[in-house]
Jmol script that loads the backbone (N, CA, C; Angstrom):
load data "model"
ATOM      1  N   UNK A   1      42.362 -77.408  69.603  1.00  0.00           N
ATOM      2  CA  UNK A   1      42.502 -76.577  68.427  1.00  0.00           C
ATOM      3  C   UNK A   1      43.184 -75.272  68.819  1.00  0.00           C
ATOM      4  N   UNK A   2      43.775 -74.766  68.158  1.00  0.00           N
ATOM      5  CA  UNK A   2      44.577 -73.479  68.072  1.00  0.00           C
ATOM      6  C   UNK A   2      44.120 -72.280  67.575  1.00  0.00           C
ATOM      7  N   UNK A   3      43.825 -71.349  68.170  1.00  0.00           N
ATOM      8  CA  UNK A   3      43.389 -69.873  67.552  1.00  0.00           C
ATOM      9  C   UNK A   3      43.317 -69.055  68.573  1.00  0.00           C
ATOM     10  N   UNK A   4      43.012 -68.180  68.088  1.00  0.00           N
ATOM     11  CA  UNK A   4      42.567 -66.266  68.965  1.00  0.00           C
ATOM     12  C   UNK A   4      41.553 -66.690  69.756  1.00  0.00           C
ATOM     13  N   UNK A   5      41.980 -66.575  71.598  1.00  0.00           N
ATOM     14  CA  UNK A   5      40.947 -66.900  72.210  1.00  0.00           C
ATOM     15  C   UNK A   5      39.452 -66.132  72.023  1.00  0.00           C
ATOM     16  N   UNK A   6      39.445 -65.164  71.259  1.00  0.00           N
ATOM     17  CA  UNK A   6      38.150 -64.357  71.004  1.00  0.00           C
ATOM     18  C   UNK A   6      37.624 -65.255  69.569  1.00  0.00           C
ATOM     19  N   UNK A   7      37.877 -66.266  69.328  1.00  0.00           N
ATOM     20  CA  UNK A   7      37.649 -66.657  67.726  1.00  0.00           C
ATOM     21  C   UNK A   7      36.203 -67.319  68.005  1.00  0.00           C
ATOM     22  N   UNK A   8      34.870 -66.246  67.018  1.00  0.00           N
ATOM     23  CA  UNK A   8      33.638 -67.209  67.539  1.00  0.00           C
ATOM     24  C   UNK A   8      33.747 -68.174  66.619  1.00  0.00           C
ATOM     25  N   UNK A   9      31.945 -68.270  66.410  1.00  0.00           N
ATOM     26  CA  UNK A   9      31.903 -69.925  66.098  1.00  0.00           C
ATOM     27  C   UNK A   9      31.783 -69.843  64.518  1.00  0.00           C
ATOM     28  N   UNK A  10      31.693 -69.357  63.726  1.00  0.00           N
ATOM     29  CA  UNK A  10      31.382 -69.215  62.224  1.00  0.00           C
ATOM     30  C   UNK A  10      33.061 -69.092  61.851  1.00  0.00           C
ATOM     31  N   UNK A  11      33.871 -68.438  62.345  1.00  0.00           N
ATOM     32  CA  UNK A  11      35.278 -68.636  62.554  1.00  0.00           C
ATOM     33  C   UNK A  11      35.905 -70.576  62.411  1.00  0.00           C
ATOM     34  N   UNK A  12      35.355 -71.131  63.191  1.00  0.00           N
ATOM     35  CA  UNK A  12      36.232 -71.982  63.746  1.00  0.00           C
ATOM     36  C   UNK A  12      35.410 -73.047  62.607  1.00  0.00           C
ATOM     37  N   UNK A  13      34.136 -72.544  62.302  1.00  0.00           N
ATOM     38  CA  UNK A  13      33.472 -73.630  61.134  1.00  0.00           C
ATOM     39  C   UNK A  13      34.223 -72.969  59.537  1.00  0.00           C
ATOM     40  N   UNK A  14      34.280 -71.785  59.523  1.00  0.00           N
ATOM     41  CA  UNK A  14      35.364 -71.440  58.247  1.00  0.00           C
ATOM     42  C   UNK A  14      36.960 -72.108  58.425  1.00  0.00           C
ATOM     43  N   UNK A  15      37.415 -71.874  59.544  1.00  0.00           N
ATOM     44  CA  UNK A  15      38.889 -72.800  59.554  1.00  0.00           C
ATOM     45  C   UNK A  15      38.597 -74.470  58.990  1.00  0.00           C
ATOM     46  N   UNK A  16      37.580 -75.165  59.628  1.00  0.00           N
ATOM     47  CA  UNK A  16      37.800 -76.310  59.295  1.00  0.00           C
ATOM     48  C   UNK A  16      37.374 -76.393  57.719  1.00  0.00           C
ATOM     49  N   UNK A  17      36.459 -75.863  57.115  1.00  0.00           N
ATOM     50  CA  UNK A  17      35.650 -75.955  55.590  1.00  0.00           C
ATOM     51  C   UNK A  17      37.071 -75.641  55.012  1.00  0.00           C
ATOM     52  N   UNK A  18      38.111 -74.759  55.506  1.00  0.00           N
ATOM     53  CA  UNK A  18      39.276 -74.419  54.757  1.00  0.00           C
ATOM     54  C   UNK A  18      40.055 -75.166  54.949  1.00  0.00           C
ATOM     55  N   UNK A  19      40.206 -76.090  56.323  1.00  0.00           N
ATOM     56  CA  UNK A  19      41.266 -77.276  55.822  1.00  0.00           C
ATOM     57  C   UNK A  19      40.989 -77.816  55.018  1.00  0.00           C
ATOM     58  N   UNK A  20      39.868 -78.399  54.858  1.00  0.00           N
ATOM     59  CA  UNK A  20      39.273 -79.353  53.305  1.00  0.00           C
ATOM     60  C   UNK A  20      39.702 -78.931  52.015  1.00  0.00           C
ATOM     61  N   UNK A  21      39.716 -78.090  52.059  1.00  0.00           N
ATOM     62  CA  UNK A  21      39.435 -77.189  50.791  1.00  0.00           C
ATOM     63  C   UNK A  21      40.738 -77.601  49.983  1.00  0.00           C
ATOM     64  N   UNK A  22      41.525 -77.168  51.382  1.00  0.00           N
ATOM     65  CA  UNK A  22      43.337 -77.144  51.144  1.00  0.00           C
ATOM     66  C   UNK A  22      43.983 -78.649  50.894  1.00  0.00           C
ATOM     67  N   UNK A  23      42.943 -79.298  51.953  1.00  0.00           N
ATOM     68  CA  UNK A  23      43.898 -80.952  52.128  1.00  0.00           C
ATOM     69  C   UNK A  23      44.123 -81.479  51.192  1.00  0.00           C
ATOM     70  N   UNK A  24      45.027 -82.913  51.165  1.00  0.00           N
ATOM     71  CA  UNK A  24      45.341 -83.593  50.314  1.00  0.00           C
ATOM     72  C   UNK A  24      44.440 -84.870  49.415  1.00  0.00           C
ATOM     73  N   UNK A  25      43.201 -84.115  49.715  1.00  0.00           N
ATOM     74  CA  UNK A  25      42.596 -85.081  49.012  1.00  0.00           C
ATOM     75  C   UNK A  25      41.845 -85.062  47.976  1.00  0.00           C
ATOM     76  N   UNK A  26      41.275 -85.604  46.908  1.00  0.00           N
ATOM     77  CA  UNK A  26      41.206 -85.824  45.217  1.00  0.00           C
ATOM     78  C   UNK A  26      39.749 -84.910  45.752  1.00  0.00           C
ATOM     79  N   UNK A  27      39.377 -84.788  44.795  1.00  0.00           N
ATOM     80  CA  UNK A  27      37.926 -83.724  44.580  1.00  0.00           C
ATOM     81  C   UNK A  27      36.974 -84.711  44.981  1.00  0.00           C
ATOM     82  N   UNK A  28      36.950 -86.326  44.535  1.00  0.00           N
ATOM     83  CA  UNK A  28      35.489 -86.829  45.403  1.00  0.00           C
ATOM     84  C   UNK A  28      35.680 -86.929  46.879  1.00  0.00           C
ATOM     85  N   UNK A  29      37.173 -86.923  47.310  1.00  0.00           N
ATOM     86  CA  UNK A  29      36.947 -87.198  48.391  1.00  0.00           C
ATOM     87  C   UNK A  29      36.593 -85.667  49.277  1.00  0.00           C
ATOM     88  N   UNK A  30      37.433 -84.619  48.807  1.00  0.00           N
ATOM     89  CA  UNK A  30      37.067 -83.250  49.168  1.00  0.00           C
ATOM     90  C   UNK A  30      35.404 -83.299  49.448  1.00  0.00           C
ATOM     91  N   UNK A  31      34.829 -83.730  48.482  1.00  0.00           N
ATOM     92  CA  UNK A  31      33.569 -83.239  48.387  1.00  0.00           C
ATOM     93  C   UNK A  31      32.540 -83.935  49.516  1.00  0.00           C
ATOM     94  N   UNK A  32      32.762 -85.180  49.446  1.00  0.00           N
ATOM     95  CA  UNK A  32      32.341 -86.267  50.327  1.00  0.00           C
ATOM     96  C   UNK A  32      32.678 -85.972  51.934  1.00  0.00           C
ATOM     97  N   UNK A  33      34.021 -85.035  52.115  1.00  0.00           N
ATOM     98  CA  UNK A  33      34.673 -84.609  53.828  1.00  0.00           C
ATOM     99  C   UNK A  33      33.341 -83.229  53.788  1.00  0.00           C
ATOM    100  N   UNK A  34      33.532 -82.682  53.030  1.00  0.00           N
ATOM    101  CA  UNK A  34      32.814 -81.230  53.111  1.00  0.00           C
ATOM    102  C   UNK A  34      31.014 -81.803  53.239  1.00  0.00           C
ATOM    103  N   UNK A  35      30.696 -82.626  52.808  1.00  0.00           N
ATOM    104  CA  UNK A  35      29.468 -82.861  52.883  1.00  0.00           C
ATOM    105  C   UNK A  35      28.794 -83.729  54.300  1.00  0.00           C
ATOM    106  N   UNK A  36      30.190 -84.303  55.087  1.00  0.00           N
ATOM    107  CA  UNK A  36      30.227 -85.040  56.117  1.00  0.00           C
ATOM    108  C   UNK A  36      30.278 -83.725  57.337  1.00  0.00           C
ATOM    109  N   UNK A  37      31.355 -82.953  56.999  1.00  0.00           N
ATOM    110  CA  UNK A  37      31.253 -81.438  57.731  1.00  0.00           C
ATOM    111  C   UNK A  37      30.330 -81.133  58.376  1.00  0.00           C
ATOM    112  N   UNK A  38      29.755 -80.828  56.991  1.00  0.00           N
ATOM    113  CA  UNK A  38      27.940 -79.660  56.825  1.00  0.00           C
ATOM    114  C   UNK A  38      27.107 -80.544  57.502  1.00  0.00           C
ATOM    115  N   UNK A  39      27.197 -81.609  57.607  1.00  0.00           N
ATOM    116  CA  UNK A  39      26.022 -82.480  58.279  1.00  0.00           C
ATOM    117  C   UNK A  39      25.933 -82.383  59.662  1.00  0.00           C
ATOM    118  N   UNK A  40      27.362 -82.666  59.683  1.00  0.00           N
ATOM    119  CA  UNK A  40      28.201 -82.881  61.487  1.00  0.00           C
ATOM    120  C   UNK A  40      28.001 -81.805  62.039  1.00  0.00           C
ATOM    121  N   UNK A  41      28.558 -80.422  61.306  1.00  0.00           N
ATOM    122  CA  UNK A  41      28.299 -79.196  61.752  1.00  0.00           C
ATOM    123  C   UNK A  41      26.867 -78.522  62.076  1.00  0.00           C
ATOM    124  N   UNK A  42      25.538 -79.059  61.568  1.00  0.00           N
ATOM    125  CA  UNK A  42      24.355 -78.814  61.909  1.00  0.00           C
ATOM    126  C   UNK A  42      24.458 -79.572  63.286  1.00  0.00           C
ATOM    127  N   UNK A  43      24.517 -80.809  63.478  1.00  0.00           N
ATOM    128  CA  UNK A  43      24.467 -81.165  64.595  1.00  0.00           C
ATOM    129  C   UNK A  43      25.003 -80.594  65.284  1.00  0.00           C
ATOM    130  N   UNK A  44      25.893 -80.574  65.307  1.00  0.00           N
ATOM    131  CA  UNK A  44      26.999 -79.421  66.467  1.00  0.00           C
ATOM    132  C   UNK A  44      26.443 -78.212  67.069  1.00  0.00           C
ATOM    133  N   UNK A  45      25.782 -77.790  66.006  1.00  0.00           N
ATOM    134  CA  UNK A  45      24.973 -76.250  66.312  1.00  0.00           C
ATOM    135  C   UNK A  45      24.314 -76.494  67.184  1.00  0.00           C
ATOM    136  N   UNK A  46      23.225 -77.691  66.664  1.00  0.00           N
ATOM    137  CA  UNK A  46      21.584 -77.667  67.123  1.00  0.00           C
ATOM    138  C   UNK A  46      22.054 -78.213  68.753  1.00  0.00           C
ATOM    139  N   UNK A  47      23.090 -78.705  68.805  1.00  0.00           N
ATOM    140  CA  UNK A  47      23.298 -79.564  70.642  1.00  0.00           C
ATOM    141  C   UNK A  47      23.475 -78.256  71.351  1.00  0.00           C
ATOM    142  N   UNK A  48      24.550 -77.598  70.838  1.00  0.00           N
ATOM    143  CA  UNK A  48      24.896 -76.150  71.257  1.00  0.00           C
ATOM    144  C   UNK A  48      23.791 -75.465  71.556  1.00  0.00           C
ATOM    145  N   UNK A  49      22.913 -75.254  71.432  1.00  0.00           N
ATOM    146  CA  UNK A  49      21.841 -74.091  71.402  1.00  0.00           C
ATOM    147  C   UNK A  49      20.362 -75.314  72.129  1.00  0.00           C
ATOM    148  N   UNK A  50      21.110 -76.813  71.875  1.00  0.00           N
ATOM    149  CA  UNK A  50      19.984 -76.799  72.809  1.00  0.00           C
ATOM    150  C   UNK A  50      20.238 -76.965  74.216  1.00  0.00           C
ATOM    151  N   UNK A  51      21.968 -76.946  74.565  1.00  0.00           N
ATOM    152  CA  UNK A  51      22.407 -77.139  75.819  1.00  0.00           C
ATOM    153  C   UNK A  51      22.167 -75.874  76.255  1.00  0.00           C
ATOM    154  N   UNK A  52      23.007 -74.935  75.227  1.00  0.00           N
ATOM    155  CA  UNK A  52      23.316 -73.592  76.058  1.00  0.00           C
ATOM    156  C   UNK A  52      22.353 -72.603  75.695  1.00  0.00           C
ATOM    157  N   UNK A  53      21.680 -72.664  74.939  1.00  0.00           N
ATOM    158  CA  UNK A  53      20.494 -71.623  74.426  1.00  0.00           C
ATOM    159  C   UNK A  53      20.135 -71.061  75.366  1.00  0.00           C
ATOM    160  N   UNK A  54      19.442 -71.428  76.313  1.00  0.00           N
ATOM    161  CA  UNK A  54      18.915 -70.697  77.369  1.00  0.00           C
ATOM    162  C   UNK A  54      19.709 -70.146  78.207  1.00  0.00           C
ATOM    163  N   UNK A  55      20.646 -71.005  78.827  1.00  0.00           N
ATOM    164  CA  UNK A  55      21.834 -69.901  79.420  1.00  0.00           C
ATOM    165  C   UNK A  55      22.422 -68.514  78.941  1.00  0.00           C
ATOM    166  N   UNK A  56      22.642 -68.991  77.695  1.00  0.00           N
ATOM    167  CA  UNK A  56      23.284 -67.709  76.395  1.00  0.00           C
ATOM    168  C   UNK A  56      22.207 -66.609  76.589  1.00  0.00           C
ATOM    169  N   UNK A  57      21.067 -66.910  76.744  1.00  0.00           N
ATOM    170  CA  UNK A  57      19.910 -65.723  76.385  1.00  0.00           C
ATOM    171  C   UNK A  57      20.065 -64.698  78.050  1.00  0.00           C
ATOM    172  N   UNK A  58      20.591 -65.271  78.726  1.00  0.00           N
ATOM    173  CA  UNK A  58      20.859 -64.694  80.092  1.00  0.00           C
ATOM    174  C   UNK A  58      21.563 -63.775  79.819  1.00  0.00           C
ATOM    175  N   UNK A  59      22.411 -63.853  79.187  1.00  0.00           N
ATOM    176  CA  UNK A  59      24.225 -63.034  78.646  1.00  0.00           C
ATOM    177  C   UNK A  59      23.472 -61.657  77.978  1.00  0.00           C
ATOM    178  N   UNK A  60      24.726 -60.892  78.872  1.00  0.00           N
ATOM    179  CA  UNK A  60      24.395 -59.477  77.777  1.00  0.00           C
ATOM    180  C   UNK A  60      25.109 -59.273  76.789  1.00  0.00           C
ATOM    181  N   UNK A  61      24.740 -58.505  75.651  1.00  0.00           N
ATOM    182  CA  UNK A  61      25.427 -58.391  74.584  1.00  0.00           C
ATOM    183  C   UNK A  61      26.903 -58.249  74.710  1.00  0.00           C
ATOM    184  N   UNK A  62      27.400 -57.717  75.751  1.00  0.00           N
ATOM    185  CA  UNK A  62      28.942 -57.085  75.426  1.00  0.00           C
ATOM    186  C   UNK A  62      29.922 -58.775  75.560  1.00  0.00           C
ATOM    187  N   UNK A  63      28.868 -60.006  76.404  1.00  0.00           N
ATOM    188  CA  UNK A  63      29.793 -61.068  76.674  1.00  0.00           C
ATOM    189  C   UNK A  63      29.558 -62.105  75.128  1.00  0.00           C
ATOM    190  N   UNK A  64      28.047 -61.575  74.389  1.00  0.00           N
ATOM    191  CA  UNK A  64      28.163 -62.969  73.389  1.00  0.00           C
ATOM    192  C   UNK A  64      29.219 -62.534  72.323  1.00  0.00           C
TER     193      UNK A  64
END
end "model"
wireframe off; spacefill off
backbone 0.3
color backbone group
């Protein structure tokens, strides 16, 4: 993926909710990608935080 190497993570979950938004597809299917997203995207979180959670909590503020 392509962006500002400083781009966090609520960033990179707004880019993708905005490809949808934009893409070429009819409103059920829009709705049906965006709802596949939000699902996918919880998961995504919860692996994240349960891989790196504890590492992250090591980090001082100026690196998260």
């Amino acid at each position: 993926m392509v962006g500002h190497t400083r781009m966090i993570i609520q960033e990179w979950e707004q880019l993708a909710e905005r490809s949808i938004e934009h893409s070429c597809l009819d409103d059920g299917q829009r709705n049906q990608a965006m709802e596949v997203f939000a699902r996918d995207w919880e998961v995504f979180c919860e692996l994240v935080v349960n891989e790196y959670g504890e590492y992250a909590s090591t980090l001082s503020n100026d690196v998260r």
